[in-house]
N, C-alpha and C positions, 0 to 999 in steps of 0.2 A: 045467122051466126048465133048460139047458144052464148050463155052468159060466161061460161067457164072457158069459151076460145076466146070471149073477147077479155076477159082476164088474164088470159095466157097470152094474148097480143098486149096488154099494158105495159106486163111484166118485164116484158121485150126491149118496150122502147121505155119502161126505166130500167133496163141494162146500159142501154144506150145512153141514156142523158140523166147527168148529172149537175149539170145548172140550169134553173130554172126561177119563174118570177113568182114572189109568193106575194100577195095582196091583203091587207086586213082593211079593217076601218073602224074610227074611232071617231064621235061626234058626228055620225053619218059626214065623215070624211075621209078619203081612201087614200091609201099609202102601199105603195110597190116599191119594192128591191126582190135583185140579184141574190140566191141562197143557192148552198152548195147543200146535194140531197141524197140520202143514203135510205134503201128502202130494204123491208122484210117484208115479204111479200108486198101486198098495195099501201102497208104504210110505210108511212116516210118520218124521216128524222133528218133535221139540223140541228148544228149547234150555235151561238148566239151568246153573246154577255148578257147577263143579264143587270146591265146599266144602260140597255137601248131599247130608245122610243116603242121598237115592235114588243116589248114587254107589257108597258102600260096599255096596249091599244090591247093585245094578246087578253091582258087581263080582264078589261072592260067588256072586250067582244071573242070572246074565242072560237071565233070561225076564221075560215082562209080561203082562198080561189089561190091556186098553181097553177101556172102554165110550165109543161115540161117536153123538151123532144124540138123537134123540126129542124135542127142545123145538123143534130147531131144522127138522124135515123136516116135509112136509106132514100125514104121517097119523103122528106118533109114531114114525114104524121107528125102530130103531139097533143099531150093531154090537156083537159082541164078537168081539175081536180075539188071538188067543193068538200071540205073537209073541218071537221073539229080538230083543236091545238089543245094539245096538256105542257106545259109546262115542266119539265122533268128536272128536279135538284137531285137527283140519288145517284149515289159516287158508281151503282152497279153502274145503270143504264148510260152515264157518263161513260166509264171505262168502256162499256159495251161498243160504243159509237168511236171511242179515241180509238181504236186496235183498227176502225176500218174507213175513219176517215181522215182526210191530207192532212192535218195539222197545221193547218196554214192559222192566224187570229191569235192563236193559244201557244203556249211554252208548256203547257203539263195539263193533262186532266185533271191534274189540282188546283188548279186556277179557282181562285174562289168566284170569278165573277164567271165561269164555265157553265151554262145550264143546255140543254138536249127543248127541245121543240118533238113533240111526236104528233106525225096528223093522222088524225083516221080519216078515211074518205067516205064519205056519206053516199056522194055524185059523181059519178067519171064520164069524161066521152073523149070519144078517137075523136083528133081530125085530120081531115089531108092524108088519109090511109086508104092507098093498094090497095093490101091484102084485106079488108071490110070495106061494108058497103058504108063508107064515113059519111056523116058522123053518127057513129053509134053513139048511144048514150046509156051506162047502166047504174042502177040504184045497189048499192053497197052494206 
């Protein structure tokens, strides 16, 4: 499988799933939570006050490991994501994200403590996927 199908199998099972476990760490010590994830193409955006702990860790170290998929895809696949974090204050890419995500946290995109999370993904790979020979793994 070519890199551009198993891109197009990513893309898939982030149709499919939308909650997922994001990981940072800070003082070589790791920390997971539950985020809700909205992606264009393989990157991904959440949103986050920015009054919580994942900001300071964010800041210090801004990398991430996601796991995404398996309850929600046909056969159990799901991602692991090794990705760079920016930090996003701008009212655009806010709005951009409020028009396509649940609003659940937030009363308005005006929320001043409202900030956008974007990851780029460096590293990906399927697992637990049928349709590939899993685990693929591609460089981004």
């Amino acid at each position: 499988m070519n890199k551009e199908q198993v891109e197009k199998r990513m893309q898939e099972i982030l149709e499919a799933s939308k909650v997922g476990v994001m990981s940072t760490s800070y003082n070589d010590v790791p920390n997971s939570r539950y985020m809700v994830f909205y992606h264009d193409g393989l990157t991904l955006y959440t949103k986050t006050s920015d009054k919580t702990m994942k900001i300071e860790e964010i800041e210090h170290n801004p990398v991430t490991h996601v796991l995404l998929g398996y309850n929600e895809t046909d056969n159990n696949s799901f991602l692991e994501i090794y990705a760079d974090i920016e930090i996003k204050k701008d009212q655009e890419t806010i709005d951009k994200l409020w028009e396509t995500q649940d609003k659940s946290f937030f009363d308005s995109s005006k929320d001043p403590d409202l900030v956008v999370l974007k990851l780029t993904p460096k590293k990906a790979k399927i697992m637990n996927d049928d349709e590939v020979d899993s685990p693929v793994e591609i460089d981004l």
